[in-house]
C-alpha positions as CSV (number, residue, x, y, z in Angstrom):
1,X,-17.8,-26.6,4.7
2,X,-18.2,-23.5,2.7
3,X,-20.8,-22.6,4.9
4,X,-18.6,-22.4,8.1
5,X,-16.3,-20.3,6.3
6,X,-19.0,-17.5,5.8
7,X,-20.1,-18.8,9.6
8,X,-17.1,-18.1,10.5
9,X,-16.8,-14.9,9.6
10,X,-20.4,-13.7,10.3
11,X,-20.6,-14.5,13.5
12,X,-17.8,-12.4,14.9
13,X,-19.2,-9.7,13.2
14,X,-22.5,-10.4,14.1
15,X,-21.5,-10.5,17.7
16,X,-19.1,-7.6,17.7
17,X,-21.8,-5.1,15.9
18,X,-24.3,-6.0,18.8
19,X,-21.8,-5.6,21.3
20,X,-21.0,-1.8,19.8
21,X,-24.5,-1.0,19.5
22,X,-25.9,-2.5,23.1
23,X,-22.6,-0.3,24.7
24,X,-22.8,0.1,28.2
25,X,-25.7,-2.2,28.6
26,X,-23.4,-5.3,27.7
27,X,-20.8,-4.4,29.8
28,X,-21.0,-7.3,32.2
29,X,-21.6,-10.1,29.4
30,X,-18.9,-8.9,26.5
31,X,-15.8,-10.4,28.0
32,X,-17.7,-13.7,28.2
33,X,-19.6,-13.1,24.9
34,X,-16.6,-12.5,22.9
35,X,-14.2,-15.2,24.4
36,X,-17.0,-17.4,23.9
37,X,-17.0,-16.4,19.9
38,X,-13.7,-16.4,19.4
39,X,-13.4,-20.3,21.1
40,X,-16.0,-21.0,18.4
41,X,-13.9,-18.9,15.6
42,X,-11.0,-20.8,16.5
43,X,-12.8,-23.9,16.5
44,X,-14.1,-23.1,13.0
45,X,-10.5,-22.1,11.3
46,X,-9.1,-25.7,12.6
47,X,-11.9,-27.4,10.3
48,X,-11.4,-24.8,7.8
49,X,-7.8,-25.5,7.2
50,X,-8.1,-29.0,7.2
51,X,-11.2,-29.1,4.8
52,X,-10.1,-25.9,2.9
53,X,-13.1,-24.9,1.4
54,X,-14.3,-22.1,-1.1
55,X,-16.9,-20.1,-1.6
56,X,-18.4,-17.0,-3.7
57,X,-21.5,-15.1,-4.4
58,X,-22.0,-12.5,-7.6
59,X,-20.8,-9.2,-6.9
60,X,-19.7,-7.0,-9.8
61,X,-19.3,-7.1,-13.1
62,X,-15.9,-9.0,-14.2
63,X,-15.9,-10.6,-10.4
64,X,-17.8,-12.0,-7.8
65,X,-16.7,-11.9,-3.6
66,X,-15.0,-15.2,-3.1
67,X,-13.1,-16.8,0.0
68,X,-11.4,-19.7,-0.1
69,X,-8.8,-21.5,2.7
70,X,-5.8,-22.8,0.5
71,X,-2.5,-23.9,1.3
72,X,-0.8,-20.5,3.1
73,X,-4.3,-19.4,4.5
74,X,-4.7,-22.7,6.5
75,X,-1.4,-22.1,8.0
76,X,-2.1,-18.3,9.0
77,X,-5.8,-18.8,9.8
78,X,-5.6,-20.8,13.4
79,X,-2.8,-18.3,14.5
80,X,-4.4,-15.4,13.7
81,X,-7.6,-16.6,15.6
82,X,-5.9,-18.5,18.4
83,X,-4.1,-15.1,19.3
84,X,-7.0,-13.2,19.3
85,X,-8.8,-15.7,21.5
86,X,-5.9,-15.3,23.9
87,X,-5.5,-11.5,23.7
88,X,-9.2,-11.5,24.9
89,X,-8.6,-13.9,27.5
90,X,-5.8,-11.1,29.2
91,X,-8.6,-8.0,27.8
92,X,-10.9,-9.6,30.5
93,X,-8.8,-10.5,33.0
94,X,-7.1,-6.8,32.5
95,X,-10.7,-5.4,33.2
96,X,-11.4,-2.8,30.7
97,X,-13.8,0.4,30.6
98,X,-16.3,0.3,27.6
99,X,-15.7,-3.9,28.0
100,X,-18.7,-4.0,24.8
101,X,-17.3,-1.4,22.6
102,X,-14.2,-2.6,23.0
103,X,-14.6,-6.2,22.5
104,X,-17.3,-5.5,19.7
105,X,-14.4,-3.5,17.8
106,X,-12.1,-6.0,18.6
107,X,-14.5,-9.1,17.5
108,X,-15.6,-6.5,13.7
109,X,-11.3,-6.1,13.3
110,X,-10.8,-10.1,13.7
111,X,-13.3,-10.4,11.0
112,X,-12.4,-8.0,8.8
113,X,-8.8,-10.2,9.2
114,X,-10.4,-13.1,8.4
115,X,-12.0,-11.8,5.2
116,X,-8.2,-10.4,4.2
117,X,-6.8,-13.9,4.4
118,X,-9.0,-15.9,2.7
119,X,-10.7,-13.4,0.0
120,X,-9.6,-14.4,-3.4
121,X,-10.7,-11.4,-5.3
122,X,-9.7,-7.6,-5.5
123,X,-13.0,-6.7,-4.4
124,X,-13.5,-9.3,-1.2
125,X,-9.8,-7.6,-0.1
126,X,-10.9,-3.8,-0.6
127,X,-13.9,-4.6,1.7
128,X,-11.8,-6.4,4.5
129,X,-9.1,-3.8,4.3
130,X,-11.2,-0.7,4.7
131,X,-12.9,-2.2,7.8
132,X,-10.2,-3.6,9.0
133,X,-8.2,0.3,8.8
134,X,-11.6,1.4,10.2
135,X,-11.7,-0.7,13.4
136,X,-7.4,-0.1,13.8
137,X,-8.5,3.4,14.0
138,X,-11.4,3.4,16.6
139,X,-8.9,0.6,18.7
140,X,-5.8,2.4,18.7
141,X,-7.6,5.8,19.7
142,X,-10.0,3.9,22.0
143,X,-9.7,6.4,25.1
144,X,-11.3,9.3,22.8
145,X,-11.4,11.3,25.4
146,X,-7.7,12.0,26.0
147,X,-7.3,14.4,22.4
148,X,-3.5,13.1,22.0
149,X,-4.4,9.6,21.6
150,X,-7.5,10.0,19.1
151,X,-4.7,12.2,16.9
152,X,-2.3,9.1,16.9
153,X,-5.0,6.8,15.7
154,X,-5.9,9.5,13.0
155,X,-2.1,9.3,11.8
156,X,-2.2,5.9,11.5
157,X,-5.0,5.6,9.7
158,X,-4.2,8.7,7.2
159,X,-0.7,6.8,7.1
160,X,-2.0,3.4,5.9
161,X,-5.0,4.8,4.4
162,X,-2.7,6.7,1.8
163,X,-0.8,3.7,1.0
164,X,-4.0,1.5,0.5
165,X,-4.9,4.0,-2.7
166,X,-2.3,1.3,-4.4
167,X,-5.0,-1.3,-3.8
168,X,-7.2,0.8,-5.9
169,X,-4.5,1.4,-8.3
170,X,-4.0,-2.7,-8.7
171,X,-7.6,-2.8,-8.8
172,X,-8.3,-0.4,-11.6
173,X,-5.2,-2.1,-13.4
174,X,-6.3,-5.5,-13.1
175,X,-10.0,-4.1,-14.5
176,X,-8.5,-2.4,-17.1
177,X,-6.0,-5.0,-17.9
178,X,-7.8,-8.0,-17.6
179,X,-11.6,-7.5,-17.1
180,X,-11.4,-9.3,-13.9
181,X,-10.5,-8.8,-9.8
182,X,-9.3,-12.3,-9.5
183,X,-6.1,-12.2,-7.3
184,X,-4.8,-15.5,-8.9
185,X,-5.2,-13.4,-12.6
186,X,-2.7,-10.7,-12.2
187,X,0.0,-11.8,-13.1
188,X,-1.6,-13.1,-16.6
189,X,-2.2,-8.7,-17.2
190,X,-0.1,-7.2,-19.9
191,X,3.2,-5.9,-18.9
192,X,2.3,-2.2,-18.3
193,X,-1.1,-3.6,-16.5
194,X,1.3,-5.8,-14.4
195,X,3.6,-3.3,-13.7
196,X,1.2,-1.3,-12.1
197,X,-0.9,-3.5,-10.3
198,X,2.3,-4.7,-8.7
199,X,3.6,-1.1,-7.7
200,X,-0.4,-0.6,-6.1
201,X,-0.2,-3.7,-4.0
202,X,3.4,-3.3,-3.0
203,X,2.3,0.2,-2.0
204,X,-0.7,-0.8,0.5
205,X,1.5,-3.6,1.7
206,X,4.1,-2.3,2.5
207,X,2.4,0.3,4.2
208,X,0.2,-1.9,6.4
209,X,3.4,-3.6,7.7
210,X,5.1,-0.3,9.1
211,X,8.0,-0.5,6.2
212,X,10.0,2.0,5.2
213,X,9.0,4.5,4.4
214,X,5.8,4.3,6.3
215,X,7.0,2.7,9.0
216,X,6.2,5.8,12.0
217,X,2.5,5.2,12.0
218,X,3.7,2.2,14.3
219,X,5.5,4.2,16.8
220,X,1.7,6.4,17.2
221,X,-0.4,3.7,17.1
222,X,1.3,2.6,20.7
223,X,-0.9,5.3,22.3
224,X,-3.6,2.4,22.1
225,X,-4.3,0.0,24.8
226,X,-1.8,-2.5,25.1
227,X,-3.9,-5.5,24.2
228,X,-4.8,-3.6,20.4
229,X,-1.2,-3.5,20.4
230,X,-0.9,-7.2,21.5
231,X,-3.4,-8.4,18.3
232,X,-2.8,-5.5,15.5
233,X,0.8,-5.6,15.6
234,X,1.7,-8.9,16.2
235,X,-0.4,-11.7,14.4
236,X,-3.1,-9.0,12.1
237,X,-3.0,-5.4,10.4
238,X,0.9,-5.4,10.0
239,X,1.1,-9.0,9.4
240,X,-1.6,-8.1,6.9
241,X,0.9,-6.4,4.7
242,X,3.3,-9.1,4.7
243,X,0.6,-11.6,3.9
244,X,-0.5,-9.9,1.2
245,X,3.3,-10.0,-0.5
246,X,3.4,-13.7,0.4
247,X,0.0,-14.1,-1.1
248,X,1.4,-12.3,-4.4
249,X,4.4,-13.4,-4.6
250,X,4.0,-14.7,-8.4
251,X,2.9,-11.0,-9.1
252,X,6.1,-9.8,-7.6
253,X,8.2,-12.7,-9.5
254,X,6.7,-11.3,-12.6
255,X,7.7,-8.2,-13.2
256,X,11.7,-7.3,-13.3
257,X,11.7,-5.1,-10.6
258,X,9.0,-6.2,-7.8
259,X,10.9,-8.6,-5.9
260,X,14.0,-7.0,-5.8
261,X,12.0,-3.9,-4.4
262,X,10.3,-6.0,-1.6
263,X,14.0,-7.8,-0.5
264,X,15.4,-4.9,-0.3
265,X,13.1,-2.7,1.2
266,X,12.7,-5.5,3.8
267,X,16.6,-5.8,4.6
268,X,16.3,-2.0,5.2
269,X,13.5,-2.2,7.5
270,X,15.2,-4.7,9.6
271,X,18.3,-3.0,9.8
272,X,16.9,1.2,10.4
273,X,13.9,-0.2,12.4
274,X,16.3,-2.2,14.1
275,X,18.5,0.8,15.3
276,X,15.4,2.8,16.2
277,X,14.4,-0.1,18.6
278,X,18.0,0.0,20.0
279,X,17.3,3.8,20.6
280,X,14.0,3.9,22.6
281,X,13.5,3.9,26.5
282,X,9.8,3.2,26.3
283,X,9.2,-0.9,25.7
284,X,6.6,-0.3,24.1
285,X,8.1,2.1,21.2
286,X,11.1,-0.6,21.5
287,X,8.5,-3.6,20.8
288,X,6.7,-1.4,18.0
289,X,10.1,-0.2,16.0
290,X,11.0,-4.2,16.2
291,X,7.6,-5.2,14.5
292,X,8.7,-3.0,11.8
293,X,12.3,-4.6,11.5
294,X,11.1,-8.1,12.1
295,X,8.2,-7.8,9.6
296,X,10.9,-6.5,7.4
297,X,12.0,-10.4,6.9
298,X,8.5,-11.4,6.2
299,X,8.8,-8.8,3.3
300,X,12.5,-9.7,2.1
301,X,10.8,-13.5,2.1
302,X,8.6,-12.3,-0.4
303,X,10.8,-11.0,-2.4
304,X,13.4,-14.0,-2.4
305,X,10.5,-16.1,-3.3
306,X,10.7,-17.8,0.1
307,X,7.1,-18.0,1.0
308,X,7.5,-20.8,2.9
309,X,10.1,-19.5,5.5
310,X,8.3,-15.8,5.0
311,X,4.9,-17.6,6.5
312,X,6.4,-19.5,9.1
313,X,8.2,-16.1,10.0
314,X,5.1,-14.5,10.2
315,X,3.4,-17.5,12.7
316,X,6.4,-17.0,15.5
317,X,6.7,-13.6,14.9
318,X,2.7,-13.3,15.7
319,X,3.4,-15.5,19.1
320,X,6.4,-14.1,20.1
321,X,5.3,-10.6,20.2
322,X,2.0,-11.0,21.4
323,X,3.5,-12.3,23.8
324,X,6.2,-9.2,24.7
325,X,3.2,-7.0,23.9
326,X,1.1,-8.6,26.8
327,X,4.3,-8.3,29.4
328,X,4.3,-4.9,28.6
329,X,0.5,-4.3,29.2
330,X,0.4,-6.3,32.6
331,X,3.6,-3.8,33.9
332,X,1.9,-0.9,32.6
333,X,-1.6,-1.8,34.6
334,X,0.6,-2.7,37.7
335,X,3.4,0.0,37.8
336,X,1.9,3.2,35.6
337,X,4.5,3.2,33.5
338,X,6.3,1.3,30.1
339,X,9.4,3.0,31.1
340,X,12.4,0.6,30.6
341,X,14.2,2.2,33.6
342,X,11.6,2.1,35.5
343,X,10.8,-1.2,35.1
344,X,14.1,-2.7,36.3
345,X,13.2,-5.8,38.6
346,X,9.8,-6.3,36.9
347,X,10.7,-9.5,35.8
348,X,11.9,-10.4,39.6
349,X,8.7,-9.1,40.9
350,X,6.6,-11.6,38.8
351,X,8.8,-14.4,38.0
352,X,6.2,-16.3,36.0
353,X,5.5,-13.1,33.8
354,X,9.6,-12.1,33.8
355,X,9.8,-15.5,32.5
356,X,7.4,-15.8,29.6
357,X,8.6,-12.4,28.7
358,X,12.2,-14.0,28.5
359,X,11.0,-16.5,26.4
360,X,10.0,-14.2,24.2
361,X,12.5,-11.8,23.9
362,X,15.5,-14.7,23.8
363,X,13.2,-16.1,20.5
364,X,13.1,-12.2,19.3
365,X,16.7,-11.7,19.3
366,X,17.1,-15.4,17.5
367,X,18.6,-17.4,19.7
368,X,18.7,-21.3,18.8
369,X,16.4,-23.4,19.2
370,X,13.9,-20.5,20.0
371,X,11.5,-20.1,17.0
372,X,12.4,-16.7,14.8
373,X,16.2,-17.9,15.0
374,X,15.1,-21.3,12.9
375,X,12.5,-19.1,10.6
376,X,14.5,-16.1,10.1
377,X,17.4,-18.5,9.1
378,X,15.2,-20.0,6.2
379,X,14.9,-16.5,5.0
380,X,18.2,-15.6,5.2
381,X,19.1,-18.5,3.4
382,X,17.2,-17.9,0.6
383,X,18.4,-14.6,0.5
384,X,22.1,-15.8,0.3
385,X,21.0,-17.4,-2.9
386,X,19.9,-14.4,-4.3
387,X,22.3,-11.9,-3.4
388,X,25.4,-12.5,-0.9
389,X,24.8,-7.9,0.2
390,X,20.6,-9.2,0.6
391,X,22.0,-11.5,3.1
392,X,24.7,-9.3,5.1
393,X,22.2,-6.6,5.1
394,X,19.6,-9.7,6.6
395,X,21.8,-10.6,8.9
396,X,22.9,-7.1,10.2
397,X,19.3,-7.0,11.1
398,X,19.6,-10.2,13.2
399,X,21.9,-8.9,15.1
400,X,20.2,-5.8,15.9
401,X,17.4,-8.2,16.9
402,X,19.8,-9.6,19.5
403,X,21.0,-6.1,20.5
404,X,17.7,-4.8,21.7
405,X,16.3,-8.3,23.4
406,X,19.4,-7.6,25.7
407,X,18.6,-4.5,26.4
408,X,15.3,-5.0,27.2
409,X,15.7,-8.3,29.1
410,X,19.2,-6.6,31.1
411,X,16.6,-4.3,32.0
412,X,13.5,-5.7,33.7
413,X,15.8,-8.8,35.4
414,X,18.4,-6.1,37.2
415,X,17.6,-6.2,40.9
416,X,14.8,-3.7,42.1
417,X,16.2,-0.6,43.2
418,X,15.5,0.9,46.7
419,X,13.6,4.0,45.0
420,X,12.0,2.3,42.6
421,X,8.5,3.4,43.6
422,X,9.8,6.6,42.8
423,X,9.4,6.3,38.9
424,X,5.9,4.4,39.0
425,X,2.6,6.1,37.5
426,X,4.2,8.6,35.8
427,X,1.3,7.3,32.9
428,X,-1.6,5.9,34.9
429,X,-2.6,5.1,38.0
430,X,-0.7,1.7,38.4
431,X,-2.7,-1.4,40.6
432,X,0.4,-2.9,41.7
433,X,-0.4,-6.4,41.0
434,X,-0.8,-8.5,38.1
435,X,-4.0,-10.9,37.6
436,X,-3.6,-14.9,36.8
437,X,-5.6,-14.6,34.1
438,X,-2.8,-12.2,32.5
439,X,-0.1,-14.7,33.3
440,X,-2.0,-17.9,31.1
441,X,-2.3,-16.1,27.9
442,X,1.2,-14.9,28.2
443,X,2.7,-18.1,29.4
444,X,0.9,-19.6,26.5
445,X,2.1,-17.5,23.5
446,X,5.4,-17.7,24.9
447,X,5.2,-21.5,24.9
448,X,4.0,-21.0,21.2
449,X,7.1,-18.9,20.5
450,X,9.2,-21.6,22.6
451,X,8.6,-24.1,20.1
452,X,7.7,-22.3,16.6
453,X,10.9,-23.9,15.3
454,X,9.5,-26.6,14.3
455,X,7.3,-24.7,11.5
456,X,10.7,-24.9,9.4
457,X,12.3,-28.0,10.2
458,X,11.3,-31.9,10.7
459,X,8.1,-33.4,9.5
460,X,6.0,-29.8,10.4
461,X,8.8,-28.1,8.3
462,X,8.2,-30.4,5.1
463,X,4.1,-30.1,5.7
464,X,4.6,-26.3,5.7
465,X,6.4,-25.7,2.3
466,X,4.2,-28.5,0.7
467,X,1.3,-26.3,1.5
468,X,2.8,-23.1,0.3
469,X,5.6,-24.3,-1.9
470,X,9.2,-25.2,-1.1
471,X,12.0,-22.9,0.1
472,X,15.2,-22.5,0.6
473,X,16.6,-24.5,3.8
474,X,19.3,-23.2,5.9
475,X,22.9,-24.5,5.8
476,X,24.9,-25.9,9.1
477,X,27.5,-23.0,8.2
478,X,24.5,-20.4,8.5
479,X,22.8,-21.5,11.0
480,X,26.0,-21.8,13.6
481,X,26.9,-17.8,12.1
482,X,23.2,-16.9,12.9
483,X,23.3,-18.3,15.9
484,X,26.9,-17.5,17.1
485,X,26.1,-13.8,16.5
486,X,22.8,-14.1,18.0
487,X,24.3,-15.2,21.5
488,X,27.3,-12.6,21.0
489,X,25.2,-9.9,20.9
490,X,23.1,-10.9,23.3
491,X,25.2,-11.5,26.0
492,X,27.1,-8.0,25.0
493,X,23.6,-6.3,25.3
494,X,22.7,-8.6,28.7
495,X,26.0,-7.1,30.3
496,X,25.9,-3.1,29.1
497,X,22.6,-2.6,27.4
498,X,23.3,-1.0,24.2
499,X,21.7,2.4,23.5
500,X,21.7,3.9,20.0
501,X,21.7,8.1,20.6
502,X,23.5,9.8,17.8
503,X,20.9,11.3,14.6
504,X,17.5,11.0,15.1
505,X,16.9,7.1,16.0
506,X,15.2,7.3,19.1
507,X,12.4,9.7,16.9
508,X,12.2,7.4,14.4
509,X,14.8,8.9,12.2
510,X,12.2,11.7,11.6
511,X,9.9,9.8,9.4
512,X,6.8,11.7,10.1
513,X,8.2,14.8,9.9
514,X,9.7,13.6,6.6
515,X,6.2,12.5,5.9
516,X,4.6,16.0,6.9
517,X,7.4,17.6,5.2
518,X,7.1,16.1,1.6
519,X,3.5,15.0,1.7
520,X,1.0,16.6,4.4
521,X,2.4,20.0,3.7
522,X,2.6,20.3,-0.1
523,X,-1.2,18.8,0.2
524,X,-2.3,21.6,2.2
525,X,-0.4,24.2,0.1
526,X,-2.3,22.6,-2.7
527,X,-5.6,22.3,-1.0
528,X,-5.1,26.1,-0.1
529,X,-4.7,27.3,-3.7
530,X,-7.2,25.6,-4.9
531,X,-9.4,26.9,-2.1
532,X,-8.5,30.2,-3.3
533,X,-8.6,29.7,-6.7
534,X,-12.3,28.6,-6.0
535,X,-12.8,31.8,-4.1
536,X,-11.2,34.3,-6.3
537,X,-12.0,32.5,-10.2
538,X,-14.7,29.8,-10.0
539,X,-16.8,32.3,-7.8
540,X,-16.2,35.8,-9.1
541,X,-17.0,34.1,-12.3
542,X,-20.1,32.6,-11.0
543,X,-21.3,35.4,-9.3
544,X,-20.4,37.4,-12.3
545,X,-22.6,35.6,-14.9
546,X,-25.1,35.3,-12.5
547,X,-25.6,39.4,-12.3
548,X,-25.5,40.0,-16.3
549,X,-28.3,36.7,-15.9
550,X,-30.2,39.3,-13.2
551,X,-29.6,42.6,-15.3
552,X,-31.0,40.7,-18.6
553,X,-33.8,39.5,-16.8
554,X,-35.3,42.8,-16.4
555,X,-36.0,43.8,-20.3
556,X,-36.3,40.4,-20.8
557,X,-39.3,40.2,-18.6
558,X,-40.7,43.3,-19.9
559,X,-40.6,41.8,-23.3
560,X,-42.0,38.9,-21.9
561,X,-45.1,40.6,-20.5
562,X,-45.9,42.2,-23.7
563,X,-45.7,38.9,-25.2
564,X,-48.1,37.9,-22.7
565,X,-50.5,41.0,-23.3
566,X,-50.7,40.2,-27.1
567,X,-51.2,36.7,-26.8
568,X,-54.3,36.9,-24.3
569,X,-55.6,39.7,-26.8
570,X,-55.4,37.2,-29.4
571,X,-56.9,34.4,-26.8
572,X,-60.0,37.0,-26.2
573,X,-60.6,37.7,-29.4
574,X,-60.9,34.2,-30.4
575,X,-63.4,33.4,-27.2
576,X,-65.5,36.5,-28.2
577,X,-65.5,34.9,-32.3
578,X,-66.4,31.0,-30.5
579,X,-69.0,32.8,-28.5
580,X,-70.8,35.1,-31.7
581,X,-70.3,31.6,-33.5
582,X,-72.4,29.5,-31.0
583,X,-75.3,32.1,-31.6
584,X,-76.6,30.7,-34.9
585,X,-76.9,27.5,-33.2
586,X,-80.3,27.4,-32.1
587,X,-81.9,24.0,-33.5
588,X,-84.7,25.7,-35.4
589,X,-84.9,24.9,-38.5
590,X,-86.8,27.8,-40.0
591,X,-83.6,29.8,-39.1
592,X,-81.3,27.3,-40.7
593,X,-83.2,28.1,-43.7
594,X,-83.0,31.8,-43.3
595,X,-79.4,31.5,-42.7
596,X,-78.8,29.6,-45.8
597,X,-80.7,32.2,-48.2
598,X,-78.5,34.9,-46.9
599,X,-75.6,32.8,-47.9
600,X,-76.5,32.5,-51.0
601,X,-77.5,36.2,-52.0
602,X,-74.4,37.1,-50.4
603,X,-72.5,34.5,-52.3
604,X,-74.3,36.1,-55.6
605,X,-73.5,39.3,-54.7
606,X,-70.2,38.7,-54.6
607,X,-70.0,36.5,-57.7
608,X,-71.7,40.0,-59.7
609,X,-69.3,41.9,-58.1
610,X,-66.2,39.9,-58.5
611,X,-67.0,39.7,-62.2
């Protein structure tokens, strides 16, 4: 088996590089190719997570690359593949331009995601998260040609990249603390080891789920096609982040302050991303600032020590937005525009889509039995357990959830207005209808999301916390408060749709600007004084030196060449003295004899005269 979970893995990325490189050529056959993988993926991650395998080859000093499927992995790896097998199944009934690049990227990012989730080393996670940033990038700014959208995808990727340096950080702790990259040894690291490598990894978490503070690279990244949007935000890359915290949740228990961080960063995510979504008029920036907030219960699950109701979160959450995300993309292809006044009667128009879309929003904004009601419940209740303001906070956010459902669903179910033509392609050229094969994956997912409940309660409940450990459970007193407030709010936001406009909500609270304000532009300031410190010190000093160097060089090669005159003198005068020495040399011995009498009169001449 460990050799389908490197099969599994290869072959995706296998496929999606030769889709990239063939490009135009492959065309016709990549829909078909990569469906056709990621059946066989999805095949492969069923096995995998009953069989749960490992495996590892030498990589580096102090660690080696390992994967392994264990208890939480086996529960995230079907999803994670089964949604990507249907988001490809809607890419190719779509129609897309550059079908191989596209599904080649999208084939290298799933992956890179399946590396993330099963690598059990610091190392095997750096190298899945870097490709897996890498691909993002290239997805979200897919259309390169229009300049706005390439620019989105580069603040994304600056955005998460600058959070993933913690990864490093827990890296280089975990090195320096331990001698190894073994995820399951962190949290044996000294204290001040720990404490850092748990401030690194909450760091590029927290940043690859779109929370606070990092949380506007979302609101960019919607300038991608809607189907990136449908995988990368809904079941990979932000899930990613919260994984990760699941994944470490020991570290986080560890330290004193770790868990507390993640809750409560989480509970604030839920509760400012949830405003933000109340605030926006574009479904998708709605469906991208509530990824954010519901992610933010993943997180606060991680930091309650609820890993249990975090992951089964996580599963409906990836469903149930996939799911919205889709809707979204089919209007957009049929009407030109994401508009959420200009898509009133959408859901009338297509009753089978409007449907599956209500399935899903109705499970986003928690109502029972639908599935994040049950999982988000879990969470809450284990954060009533640690903290009573945890939970209010938690639950203010479930509300919100409700709020902007309604407003969404009051929207696309009001009848069609007589002008509604009027306020179609305002963003592309729409087609006016919407293709069967976009109506199966949605009306799947939403069936997913229908019934994702179960992940926390029953006999699927108990096999879910034995596989990752047991959490809290949900009272009858919280569940009819969750749920009473859920259908309050809803049917509020289903009869005057609530819109949030006072401060700076519907802009994302000015995060980026924040971010440009307090990172980007001290960076350059920096990055310009150091330019001219280089110009004006470092290089006036170099060229400096280097002119005395050029005015010593002339007497020093004056010198030089007088050096050179006496030492060929020297050199001449011995040739000339080897040449008058060869002379005697002749091999007659007659002259050998009259050499030798000369030597000795001259050698007795000098003895007289030396006396």
């Amino acid at each position: 088996m460990s050799v389908l979970l490197v099969l599994a893995i290869l072959l995706p990325a296998a496929a999606g590089t030769g889709l990239c490189v063939a490009g135009h050529r492959a065309d016709r056959i990549a829909p078909a190719a990569a469906i056709g993988v990621s059946l066989l993926v999805l095949a492969a991650t069923a096995a995998l997570a009953a069989a749960r395998p490992s495996w590892s080859a030498p990589f580096m000093a102090g660690t080696s690359f390992g994967l392994t499927v264990d208890g939480l992995t086996a529960l995230i790896l079907p999803v994670v593949a089964a949604v990507t097998l249907l988001v490809l199944v809607f890419a190719a009934a779509e129609g897309t331009s550059g079908a191989a690049r596209f599904h080649g990227l999208m084939l290298l990012f799933s992956a890179a995601v399946l590396v993330t989730l099963t690598a059990t080393s610091l190392a095997a996670l750096l190298f899945a998260w870097e490709l897996m940033g890498a691909a993002s990038f290239a997805l979200i700014g897919f259309n390169w040609r229009e300049s706005h959208r390439v620019g989105s995808g580069l603040t994304a990727f600056v955005t998460t990249r600058s959070a993933d340096l913690g990864l490093y950080l827990a890296a280089g702790a975990a090195f320096a603390g331990g001698g190894t990259l073994d995820v399951g040894s962190l949290t044996d690291l000294p204290p001040g080891w720990r404490d850092a490598a748990t401030a690194g990894i909450l760091a590029a978490a927290l940043g690859k789920a779109a929370q606070l503070p990092f949380s506007f690279w979302l609101s960019r990244a919607m300038e991608g096609p809607s189907t990136v949007s449908a995988l990368l935000h809904s079941a990979a890359m932000v899930a990613m982040g919260g994984y990760l915290l699941l994944r470490t949740q020991p570290l986080l228990a560890s330290t004193a302050w770790g868990s507390t961080t993640a809750a409560w960063v989480g509970a604030a995510t839920a509760v400012l991303l949830g405003i933000v979504a109340l605030a926006q008029q574009d479904l998708k920036q709605l469906l991208a600032a509530s990824t954010a907030a519901q992610l933010g219960f993943v997180v606060m699950g991680a930091g309650v020590g609820d890993v249990a109701g975090g992951a089964a979160h996580l599963m409906a959450h990836a469903a149930t937005k996939a799911a919205l995300f889709l809707s979204a993309g089919a209007w957009l292809a049929a009407l030109g525009t994401k508009q959420l006044p200009a898509l009133r009667g959408a859901a009338r128009r297509w009753p089978i889509l409007g449907a599956a879309f209500t399935v899903g929003a109705l499970s986003l904004a928690g109502m029972p039995p639908l599935s994040l009601w049950a999982t988000k419940d879990n969470v809450l209740a284990a954060a009533l357990e640690v903290s009573p303001a945890l939970y209010a906070a938690g639950l203010a956010g479930a509300a919100l959830s409700a709020a902007y459902a309604g407003k969404a669903l009051a929207l696309v179910w009001r009848p069609l207005p007589a002008d509604a033509a009027a306020a179609y392609d305002t963003e592309e050229k729409g087609t006016r209808r919407v293709e069967p094969g976009q109506i199966l994956p949605v009306a799947a997912l939403a069936a997913a999301a229908a019934v994702g409940g179960l992940l926390v309660s029953g006999p699927v409940g108990r096999a879910v916390s034995a596989a990752v450990g047991g959490g809290a459970e949900p009272g009858v007193a919280e569940l009819i408060t969750s749920a009473a407030l859920a259908v309050a709010v809803l049917v509020f936001g289903l009869w005057r749709p609530v819109s949030v406009r006072a401060g700076h909500a519907a802009d994302w609270f000015g995060l980026e600007r924040a971010a440009a304000a307090v990172v980007v532009r001290p960076v350059e300031r920096a990055a310009h004084a150091l330019a001219l410190f280089d110009d004006r010190v470092l290089d006036r000093g170099v060229m400096a030196t280097a002119g005395t160097i050029v005015k010593a060089a002339g007497p020093a090669s004056r010198t030089d060449a007088a050096v050179d005159r006496g030492v060929e003198a020297v050199a001449r005068g011995f040739r000339s003295a080897g040449r008058q020495a060869k002379r005697p040399q002749t091999g007659l011995i007659h002259q050998y004899y009259a050499q030798a009498v000369l030597l000795l009169v001259g050698a007795a001449v000098l003895l007289i005269f030396v006396r």
